[in-house]
Backbone as a chain_set.jsonl record, in Angstrom:
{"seq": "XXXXXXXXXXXXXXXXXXXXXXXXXXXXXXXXXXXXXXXXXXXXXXXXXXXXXXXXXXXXXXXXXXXXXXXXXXXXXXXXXXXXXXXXXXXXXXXXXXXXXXXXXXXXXXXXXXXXXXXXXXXXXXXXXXXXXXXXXXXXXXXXXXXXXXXXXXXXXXXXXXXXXXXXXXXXXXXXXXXXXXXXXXXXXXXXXXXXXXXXXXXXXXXXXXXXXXXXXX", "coords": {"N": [[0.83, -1.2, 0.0], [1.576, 1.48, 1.157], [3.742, 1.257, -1.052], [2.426, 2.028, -3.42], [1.052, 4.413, -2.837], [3.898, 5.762, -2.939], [4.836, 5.598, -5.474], [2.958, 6.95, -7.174], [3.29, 9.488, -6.197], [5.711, 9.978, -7.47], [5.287, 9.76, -10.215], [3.348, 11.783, -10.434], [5.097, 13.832, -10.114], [6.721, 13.372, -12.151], [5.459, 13.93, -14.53], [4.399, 16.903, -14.035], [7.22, 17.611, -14.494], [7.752, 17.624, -16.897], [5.502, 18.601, -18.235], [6.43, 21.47, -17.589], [8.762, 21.471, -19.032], [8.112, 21.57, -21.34], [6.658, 23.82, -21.753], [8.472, 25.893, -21.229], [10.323, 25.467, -23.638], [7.991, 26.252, -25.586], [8.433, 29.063, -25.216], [11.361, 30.024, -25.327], [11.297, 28.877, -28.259], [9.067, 31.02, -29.172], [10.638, 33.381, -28.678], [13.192, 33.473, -30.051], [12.249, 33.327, -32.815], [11.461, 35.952, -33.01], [11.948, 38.592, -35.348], [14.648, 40.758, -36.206], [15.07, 44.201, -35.781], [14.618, 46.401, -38.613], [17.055, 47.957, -40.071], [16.466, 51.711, -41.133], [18.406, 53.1, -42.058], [19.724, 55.229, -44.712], [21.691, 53.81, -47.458], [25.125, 54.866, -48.241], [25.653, 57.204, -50.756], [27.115, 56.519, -53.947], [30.648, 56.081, -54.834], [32.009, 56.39, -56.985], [30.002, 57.892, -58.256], [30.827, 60.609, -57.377], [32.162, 63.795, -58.142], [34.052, 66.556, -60.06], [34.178, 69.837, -61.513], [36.309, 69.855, -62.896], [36.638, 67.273, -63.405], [34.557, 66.464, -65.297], [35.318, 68.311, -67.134], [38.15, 67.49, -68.27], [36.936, 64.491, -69.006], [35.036, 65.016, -71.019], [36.666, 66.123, -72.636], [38.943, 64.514, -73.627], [37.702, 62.501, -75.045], [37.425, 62.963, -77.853], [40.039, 63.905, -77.981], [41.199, 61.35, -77.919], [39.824, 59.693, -79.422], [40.89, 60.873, -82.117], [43.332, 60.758, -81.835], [43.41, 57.696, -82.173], [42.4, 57.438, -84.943], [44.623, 58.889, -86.459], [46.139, 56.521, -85.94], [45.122, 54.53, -87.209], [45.064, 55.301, -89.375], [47.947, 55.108, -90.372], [48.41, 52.264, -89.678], [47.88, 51.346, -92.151], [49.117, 52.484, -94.165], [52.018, 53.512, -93.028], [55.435, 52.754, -93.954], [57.84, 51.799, -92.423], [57.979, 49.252, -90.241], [58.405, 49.209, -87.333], [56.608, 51.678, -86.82], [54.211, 50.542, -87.597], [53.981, 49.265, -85.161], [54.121, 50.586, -83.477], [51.816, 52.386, -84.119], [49.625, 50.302, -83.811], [49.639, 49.567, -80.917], [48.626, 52.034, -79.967], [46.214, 52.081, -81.052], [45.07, 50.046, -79.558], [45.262, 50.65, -76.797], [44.03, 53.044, -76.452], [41.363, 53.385, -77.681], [39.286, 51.124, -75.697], [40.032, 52.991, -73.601], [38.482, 55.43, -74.197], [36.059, 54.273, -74.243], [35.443, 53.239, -71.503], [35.524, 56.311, -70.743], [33.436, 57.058, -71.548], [31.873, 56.221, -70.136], [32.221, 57.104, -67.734], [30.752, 59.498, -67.866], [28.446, 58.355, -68.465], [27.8, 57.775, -66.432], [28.155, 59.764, -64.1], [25.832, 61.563, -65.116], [26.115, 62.921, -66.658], [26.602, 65.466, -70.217], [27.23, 63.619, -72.609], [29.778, 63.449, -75.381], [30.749, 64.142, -78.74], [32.722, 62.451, -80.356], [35.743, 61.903, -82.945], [35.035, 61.747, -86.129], [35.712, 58.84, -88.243], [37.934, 59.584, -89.891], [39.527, 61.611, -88.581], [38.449, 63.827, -88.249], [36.915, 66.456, -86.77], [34.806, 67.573, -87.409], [32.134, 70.235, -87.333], [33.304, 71.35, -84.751], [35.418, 74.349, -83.912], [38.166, 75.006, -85.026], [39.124, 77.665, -85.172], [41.419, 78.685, -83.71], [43.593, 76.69, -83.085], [46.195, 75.671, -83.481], [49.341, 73.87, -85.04], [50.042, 71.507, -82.968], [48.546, 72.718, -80.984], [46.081, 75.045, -78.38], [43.167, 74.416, -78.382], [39.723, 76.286, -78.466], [38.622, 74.548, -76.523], [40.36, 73.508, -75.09], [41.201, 71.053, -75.758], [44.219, 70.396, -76.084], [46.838, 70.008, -78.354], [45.52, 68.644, -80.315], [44.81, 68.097, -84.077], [44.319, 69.316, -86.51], [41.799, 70.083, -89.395], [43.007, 69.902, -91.716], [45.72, 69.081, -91.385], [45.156, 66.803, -90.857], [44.224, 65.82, -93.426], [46.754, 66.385, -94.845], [48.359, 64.492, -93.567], [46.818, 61.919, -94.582], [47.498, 61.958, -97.405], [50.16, 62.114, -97.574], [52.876, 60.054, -98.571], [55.179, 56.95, -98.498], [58.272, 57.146, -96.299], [58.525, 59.705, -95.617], [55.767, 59.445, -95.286], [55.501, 58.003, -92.31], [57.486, 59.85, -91.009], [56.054, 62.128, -90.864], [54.228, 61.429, -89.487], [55.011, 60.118, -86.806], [55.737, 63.519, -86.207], [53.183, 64.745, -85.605], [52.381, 62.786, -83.701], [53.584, 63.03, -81.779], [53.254, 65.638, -80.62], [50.153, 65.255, -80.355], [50.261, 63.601, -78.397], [51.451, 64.806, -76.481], [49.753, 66.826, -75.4], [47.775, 65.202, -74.458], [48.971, 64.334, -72.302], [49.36, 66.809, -70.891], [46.727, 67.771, -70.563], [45.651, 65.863, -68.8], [47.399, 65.92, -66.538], [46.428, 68.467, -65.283], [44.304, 67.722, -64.775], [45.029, 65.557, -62.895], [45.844, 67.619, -60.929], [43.474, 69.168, -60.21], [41.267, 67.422, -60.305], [38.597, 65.529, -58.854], [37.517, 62.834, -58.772], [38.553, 59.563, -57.712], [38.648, 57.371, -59.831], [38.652, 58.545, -62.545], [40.82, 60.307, -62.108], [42.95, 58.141, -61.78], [42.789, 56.768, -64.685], [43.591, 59.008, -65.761], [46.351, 59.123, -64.762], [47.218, 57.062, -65.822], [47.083, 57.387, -68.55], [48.958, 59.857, -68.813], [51.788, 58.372, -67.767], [51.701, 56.647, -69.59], [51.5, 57.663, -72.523], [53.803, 59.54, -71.922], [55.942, 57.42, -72.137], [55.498, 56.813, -74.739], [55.998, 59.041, -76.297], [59.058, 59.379, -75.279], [59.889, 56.652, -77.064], [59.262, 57.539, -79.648], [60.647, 59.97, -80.105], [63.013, 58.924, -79.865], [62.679, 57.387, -82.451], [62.372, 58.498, -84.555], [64.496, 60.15, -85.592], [65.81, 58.182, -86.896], [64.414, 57.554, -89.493]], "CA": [[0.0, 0.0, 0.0], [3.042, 2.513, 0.757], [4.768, 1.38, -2.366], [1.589, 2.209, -4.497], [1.295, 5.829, -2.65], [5.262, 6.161, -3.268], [5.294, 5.237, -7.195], [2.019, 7.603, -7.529], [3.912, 10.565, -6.191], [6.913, 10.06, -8.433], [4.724, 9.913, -11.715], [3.076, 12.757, -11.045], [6.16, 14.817, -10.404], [7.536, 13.356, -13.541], [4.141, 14.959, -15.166], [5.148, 18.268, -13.855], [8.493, 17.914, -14.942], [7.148, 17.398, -18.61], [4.943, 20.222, -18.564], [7.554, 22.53, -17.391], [9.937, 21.255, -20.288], [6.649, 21.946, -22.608], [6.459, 25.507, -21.522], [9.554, 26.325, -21.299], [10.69, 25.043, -24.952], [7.691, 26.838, -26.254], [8.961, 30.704, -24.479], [12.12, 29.971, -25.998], [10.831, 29.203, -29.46], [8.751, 32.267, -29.581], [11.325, 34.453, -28.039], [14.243, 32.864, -30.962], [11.876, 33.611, -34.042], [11.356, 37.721, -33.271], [12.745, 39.029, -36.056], [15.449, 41.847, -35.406], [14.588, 44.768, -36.14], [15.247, 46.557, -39.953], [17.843, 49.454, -40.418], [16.283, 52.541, -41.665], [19.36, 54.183, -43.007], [19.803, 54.622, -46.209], [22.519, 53.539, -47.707], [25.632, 55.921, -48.959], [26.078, 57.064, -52.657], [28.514, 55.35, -54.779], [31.793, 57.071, -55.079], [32.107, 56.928, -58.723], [29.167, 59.303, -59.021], [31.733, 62.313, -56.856], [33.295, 64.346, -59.314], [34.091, 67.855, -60.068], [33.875, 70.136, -62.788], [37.504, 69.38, -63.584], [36.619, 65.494, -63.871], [33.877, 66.706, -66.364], [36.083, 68.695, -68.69], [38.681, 66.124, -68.524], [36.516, 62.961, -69.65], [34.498, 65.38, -72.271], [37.805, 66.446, -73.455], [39.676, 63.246, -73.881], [36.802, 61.551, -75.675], [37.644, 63.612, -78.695], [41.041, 63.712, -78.016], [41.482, 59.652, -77.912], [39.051, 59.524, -80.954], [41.553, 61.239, -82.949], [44.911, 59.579, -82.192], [42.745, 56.277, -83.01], [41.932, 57.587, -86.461], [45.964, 58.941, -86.95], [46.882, 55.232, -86.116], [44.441, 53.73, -88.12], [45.735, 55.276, -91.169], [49.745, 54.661, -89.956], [48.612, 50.977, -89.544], [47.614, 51.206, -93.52], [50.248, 53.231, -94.774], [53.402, 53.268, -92.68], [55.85, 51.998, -94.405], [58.409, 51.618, -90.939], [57.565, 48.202, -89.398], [58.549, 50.226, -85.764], [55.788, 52.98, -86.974], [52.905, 49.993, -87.882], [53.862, 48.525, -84.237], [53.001, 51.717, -82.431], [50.446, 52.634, -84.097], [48.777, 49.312, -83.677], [49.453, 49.746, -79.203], [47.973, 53.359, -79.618], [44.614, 51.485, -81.49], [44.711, 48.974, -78.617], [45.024, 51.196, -75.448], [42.949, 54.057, -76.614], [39.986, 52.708, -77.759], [39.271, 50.507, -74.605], [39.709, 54.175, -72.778], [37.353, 56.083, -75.098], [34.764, 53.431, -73.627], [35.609, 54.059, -70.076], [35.494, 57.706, -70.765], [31.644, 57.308, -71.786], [31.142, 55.337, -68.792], [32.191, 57.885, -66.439], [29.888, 60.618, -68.097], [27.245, 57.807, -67.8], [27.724, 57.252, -64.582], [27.957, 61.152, -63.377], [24.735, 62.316, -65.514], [26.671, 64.421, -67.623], [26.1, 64.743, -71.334], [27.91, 62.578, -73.88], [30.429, 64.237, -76.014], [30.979, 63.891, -80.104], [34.514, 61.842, -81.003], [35.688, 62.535, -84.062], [34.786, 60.947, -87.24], [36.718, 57.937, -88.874], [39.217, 60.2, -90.341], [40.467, 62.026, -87.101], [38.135, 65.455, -88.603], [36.007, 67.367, -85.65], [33.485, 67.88, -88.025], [31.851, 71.395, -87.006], [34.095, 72.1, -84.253], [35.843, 75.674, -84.251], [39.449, 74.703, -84.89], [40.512, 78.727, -85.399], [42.328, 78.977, -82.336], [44.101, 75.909, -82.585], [47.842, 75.741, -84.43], [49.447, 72.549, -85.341], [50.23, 71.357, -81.449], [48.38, 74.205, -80.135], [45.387, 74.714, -77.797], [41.833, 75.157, -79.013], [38.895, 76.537, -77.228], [37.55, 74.016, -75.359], [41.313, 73.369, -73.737], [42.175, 70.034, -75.941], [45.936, 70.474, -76.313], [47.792, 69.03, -79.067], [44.48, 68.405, -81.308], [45.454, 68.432, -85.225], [43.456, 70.637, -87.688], [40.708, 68.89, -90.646], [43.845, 69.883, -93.22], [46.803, 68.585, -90.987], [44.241, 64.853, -91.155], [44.18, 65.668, -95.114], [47.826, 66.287, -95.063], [48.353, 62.742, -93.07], [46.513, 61.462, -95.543], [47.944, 62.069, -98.952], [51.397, 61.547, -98.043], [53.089, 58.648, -98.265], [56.656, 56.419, -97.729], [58.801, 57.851, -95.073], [57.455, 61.103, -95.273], [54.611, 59.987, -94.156], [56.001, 57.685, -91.311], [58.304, 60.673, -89.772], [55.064, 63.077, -90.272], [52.714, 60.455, -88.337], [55.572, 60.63, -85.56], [55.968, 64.317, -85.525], [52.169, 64.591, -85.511], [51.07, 62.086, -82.61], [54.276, 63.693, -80.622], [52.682, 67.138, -80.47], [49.044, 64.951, -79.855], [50.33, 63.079, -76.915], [51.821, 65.804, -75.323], [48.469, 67.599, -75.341], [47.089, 64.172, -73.648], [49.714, 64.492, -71.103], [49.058, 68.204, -70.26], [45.257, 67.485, -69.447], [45.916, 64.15, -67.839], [48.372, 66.615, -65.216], [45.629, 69.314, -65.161], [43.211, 66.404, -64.467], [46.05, 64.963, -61.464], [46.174, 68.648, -59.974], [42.214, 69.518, -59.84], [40.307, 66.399, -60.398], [37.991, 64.574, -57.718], [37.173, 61.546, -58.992], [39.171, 58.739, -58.068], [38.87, 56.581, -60.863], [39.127, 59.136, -63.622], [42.38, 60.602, -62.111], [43.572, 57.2, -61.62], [43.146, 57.012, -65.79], [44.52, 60.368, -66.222], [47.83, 58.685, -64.496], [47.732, 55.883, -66.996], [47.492, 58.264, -69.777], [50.63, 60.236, -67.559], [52.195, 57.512, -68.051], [51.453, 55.798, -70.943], [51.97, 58.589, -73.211], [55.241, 59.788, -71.961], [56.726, 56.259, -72.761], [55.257, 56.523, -76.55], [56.752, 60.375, -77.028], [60.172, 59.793, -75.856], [60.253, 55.977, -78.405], [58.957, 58.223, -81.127], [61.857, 60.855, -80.285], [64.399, 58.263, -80.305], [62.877, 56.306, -83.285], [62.113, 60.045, -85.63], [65.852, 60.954, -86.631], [66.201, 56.885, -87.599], [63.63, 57.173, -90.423]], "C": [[0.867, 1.254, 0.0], [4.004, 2.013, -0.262], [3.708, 2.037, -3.215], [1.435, 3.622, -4.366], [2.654, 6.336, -3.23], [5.018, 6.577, -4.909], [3.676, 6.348, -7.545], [2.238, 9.042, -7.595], [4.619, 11.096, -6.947], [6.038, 10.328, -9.931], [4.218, 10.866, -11.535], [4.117, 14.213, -10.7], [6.68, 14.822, -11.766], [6.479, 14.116, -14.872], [4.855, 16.122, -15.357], [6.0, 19.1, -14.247], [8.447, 18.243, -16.574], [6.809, 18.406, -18.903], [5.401, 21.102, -18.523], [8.581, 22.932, -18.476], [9.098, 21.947, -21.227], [7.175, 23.307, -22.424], [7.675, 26.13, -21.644], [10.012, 26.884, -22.489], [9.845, 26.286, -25.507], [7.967, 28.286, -26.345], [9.87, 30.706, -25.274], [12.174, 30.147, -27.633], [10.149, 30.279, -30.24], [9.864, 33.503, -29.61], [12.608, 34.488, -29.744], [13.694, 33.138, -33.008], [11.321, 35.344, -33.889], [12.128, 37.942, -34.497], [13.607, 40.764, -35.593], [15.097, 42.994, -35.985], [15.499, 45.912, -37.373], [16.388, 47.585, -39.742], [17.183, 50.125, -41.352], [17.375, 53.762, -42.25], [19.407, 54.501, -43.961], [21.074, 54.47, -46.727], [23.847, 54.735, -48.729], [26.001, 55.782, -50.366], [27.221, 56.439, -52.729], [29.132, 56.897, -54.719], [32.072, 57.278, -56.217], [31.219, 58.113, -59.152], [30.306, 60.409, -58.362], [32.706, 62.818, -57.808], [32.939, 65.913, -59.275], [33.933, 68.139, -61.189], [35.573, 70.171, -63.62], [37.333, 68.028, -64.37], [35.781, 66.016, -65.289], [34.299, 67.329, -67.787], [37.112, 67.624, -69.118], [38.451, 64.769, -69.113], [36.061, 63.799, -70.955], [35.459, 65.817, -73.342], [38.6, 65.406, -74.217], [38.764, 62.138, -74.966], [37.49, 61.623, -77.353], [38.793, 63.296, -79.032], [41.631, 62.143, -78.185], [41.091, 59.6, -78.933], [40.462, 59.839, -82.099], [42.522, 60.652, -83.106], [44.559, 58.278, -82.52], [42.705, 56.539, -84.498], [43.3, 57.662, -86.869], [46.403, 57.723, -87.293], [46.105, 54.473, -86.611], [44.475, 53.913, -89.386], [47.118, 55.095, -91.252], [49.556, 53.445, -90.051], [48.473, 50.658, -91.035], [48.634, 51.553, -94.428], [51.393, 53.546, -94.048], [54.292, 52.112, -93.657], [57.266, 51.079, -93.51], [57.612, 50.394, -90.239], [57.215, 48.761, -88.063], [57.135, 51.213, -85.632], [54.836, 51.911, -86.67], [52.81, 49.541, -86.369], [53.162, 49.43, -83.179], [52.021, 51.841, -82.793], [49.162, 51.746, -83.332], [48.428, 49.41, -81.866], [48.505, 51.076, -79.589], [46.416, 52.705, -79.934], [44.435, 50.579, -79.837], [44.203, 49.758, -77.328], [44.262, 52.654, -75.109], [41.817, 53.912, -76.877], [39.533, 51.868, -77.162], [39.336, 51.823, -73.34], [38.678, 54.851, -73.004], [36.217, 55.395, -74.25], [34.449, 53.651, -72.184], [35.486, 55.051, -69.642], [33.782, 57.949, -70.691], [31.172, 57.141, -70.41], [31.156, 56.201, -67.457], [31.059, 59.298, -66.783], [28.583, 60.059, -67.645], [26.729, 58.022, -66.724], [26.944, 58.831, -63.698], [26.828, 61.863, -63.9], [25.209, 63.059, -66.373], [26.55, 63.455, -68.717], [27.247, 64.024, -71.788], [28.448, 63.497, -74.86], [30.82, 63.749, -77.55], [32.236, 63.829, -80.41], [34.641, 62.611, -82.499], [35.387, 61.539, -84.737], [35.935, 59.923, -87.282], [37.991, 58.559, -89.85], [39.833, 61.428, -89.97], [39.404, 63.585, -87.4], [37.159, 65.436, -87.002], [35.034, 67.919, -86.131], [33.293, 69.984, -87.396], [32.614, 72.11, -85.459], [35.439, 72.976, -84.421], [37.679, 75.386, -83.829], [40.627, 76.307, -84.961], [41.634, 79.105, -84.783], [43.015, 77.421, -82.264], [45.279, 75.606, -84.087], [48.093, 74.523, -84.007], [50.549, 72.657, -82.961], [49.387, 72.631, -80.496], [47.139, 73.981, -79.153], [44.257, 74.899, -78.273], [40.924, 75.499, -78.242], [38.765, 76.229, -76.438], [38.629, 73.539, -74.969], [41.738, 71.781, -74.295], [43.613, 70.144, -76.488], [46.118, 69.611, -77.119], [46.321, 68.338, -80.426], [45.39, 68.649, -83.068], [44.366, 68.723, -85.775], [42.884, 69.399, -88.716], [41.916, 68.916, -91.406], [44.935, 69.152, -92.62], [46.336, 66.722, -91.246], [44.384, 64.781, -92.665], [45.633, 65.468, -95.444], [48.584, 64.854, -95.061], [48.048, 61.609, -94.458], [47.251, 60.702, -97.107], [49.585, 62.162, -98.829], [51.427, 59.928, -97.546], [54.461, 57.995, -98.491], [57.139, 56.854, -96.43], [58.748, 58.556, -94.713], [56.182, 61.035, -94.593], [55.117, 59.687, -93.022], [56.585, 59.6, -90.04], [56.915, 61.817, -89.605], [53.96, 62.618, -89.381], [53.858, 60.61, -87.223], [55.588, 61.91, -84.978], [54.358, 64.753, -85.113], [51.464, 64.026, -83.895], [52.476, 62.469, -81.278], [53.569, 64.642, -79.93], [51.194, 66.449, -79.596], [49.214, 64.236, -78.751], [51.406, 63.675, -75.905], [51.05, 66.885, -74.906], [48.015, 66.604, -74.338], [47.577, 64.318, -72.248], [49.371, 65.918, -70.208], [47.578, 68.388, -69.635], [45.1, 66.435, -68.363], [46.606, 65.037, -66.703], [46.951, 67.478, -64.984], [44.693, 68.348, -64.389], [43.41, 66.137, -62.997], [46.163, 66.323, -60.695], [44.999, 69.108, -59.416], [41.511, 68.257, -59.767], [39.971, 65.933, -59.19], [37.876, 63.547, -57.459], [38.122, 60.432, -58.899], [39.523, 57.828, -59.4], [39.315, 57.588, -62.148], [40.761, 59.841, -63.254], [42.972, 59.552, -61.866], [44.173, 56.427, -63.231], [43.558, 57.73, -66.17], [46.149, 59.9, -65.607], [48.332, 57.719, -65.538], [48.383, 56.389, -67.912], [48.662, 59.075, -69.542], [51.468, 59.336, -68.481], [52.828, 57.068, -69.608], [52.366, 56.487, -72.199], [53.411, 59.228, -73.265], [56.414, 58.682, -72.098], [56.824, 56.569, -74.196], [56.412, 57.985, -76.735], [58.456, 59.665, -76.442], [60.488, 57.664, -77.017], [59.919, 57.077, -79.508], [60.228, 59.242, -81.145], [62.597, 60.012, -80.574], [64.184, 57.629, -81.647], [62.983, 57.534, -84.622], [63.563, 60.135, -86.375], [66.513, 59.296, -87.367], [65.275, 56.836, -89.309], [64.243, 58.768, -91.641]], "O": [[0.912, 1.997, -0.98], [5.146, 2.469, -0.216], [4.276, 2.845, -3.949], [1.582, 4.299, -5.384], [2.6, 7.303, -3.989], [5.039, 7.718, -5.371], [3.498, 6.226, -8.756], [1.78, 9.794, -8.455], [4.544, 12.279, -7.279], [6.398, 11.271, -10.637], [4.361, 11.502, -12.579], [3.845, 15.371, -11.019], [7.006, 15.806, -12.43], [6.863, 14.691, -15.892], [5.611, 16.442, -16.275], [6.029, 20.322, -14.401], [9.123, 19.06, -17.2], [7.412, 19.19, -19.636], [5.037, 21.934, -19.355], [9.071, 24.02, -18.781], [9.521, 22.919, -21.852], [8.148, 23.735, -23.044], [7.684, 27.108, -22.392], [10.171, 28.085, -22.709], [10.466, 27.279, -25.886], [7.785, 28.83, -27.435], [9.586, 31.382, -26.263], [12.752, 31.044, -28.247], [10.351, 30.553, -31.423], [9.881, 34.396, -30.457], [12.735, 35.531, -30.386], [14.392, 33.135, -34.022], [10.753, 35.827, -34.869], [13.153, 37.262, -34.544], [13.16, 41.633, -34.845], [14.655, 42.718, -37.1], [16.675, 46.232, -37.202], [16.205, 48.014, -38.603], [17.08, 49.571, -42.446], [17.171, 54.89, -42.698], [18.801, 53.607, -44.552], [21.774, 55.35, -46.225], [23.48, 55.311, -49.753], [26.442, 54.823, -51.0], [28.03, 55.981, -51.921], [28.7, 58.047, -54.634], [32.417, 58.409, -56.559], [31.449, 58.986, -59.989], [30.634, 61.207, -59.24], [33.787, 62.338, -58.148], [31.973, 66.442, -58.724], [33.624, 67.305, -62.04], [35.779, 70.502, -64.788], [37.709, 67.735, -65.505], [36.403, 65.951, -66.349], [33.94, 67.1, -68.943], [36.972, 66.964, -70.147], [39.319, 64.035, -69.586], [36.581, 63.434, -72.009], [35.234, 65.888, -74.55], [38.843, 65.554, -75.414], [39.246, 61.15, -75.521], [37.94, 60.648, -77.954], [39.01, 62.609, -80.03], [42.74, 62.052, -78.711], [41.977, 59.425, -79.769], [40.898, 58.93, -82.806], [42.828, 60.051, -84.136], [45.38, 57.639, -83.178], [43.064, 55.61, -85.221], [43.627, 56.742, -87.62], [46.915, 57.471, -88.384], [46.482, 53.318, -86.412], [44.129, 53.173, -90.306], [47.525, 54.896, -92.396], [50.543, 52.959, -90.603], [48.987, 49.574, -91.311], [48.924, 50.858, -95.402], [52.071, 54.148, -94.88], [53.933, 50.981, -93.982], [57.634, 49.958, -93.863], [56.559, 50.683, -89.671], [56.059, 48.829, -87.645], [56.646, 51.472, -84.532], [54.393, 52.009, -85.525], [51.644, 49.357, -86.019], [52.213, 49.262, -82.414], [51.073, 51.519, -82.076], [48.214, 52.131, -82.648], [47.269, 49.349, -81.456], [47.329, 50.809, -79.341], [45.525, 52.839, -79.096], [43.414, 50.758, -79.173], [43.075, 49.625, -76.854], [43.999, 53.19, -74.033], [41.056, 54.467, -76.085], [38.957, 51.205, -78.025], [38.756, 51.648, -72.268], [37.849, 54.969, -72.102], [35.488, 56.125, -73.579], [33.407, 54.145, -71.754], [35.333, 55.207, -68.431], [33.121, 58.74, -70.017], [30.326, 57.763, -69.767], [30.433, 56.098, -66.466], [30.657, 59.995, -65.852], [27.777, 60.609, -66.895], [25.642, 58.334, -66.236], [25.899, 59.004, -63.07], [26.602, 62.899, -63.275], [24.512, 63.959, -66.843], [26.806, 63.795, -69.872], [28.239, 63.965, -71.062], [27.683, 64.375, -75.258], [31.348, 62.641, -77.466], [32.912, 64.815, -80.703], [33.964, 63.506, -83.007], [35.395, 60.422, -84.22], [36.933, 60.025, -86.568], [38.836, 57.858, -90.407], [40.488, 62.164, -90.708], [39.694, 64.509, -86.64], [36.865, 64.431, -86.355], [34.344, 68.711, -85.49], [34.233, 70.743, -87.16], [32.427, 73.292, -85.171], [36.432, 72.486, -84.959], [38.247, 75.518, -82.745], [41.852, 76.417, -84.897], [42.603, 79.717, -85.232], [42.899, 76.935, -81.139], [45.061, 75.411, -85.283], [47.54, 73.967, -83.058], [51.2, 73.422, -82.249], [49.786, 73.223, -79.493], [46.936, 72.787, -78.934], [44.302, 75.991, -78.839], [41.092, 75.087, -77.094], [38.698, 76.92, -75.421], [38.285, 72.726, -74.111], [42.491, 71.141, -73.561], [43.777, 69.797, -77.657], [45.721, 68.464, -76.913], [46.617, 67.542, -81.318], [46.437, 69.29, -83.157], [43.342, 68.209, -85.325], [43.297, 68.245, -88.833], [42.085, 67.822, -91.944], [45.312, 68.316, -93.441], [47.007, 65.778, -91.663], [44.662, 63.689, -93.16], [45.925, 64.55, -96.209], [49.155, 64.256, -95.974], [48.787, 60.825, -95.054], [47.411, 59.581, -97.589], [50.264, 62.272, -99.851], [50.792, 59.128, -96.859], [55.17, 58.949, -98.812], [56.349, 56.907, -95.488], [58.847, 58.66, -93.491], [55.611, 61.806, -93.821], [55.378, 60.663, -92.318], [56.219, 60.112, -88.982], [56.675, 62.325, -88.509], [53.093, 63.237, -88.763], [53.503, 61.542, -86.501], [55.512, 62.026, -83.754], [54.374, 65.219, -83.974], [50.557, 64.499, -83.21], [52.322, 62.204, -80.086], [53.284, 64.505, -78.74], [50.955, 66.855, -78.458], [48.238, 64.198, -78.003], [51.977, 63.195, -74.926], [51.489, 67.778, -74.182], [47.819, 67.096, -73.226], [46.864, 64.407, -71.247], [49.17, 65.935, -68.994], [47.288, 68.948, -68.578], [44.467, 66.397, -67.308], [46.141, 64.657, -65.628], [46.24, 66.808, -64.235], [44.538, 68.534, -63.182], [42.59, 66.302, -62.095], [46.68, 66.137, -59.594], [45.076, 69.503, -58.253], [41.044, 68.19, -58.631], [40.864, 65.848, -58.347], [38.007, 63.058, -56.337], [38.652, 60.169, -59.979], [40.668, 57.7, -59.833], [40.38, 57.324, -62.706], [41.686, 59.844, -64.067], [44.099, 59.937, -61.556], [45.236, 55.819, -63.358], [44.166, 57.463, -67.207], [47.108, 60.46, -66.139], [49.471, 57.593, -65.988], [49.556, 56.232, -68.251], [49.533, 58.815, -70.372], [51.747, 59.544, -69.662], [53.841, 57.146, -70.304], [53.432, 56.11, -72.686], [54.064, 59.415, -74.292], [57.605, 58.987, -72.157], [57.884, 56.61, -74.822], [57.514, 57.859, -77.27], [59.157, 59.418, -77.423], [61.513, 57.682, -77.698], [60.854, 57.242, -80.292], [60.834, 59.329, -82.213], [63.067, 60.142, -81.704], [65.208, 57.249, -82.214], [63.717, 57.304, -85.584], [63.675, 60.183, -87.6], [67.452, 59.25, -88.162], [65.637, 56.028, -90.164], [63.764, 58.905, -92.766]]}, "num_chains": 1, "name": "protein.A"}
């Protein structure tokens, strides 16, 4: 009779114990699925959009300016008769036109308009070349630009004449590149575009002094 009281006690503690686990578990489970609560921040602009009105003349400038030394070396790659001449030209096609594209992309990017390259045979079409002498500056501040007749000139010669005039030519035009590319590196905002204005730095002052050393060989 006191074993049957004993073992009656124990089961319904072990009840107790159950239900407790129950309740428990379920507190937990509610408590474990709250969701946390959102961030109302908003998130900060991209850095590619920050730019100045330096970055803006700089890409709208260079568009043009790249356009053109593409077209020079796309008639040097046809008519050079200098192996050395067809080899540059061919790098200047490669690493300028792959910028040109990048150039758009940053106007994209910043909202600003879109600027008119030059044609397939380096001309500027209706832009006002009076102010601009062979290496010289023209209005809108592209340095080293060449004139619709200096592209005709290009043109219609040909042997080694032309060669040394396509060198003295894209000398004068990539020392214009270089002079905005610094202008660019002294005002500019934009990381990335002054980070291509160093390339072009760069880049360019490799090609001018081969073309000096290769000019008095031809």
């Amino acid at each position: 009779m006191y074993r049957k009281a004993v073992l009656g006690v124990l089961a319904a503690a072990a009840s107790l114990t159950v239900l407790a686990a129950c309740s428990d578990g379920g507190d937990t489970s509610g408590a474990s699925s709250t969701a946390a609560p959102t961030s109302t921040v908003a998130p900060a602009p991209s850095s590619a959009a920050a730019h100045n009105a330096a970055d803006t003349v700089f890409v709208q400038g260079m568009i043009p300016h790249h356009s053109q030394a593409v077209a020079m070396a796309d008639i040097a790659a046809q008519r050079a008769t200098d192996t050395r001449v067809r080899q540059l030209a061919g790098r200047i096609q490669q690493a300028q036109g792959p910028e040109i594209e990048q150039l758009r992309g940053f106007l994209l990017a910043w909202g600003e308009p879109q600027i008119e390259a030059a044609d397939p045979a380096g001309s500027m079409g209706g832009m006002d070349h009076g102010s601009m002498g062979h290496g010289g500056d023209s209005a809108s501040g592209m340095s080293g630009m060449m004139t619709d007749q200096q592209m005709q000139q290009l043109q219609q010669t040909g042997g080694a004449g032309f060669d040394r005039m396509f060198l003295q030519m894209m000398i004068e035009h990539h020392n214009g590149a270089v002079a905005m590319a610094q202008t660019e590196l002294a005002q500019g905002l934009n990381t990335e575009a002054k980070a291509l204005a160093q390339a072009i730095n760069d880049g360019q002052r490799a090609e001018i002094m081969e073309m000096q050393a290769l000019s008095p060989l031809l």
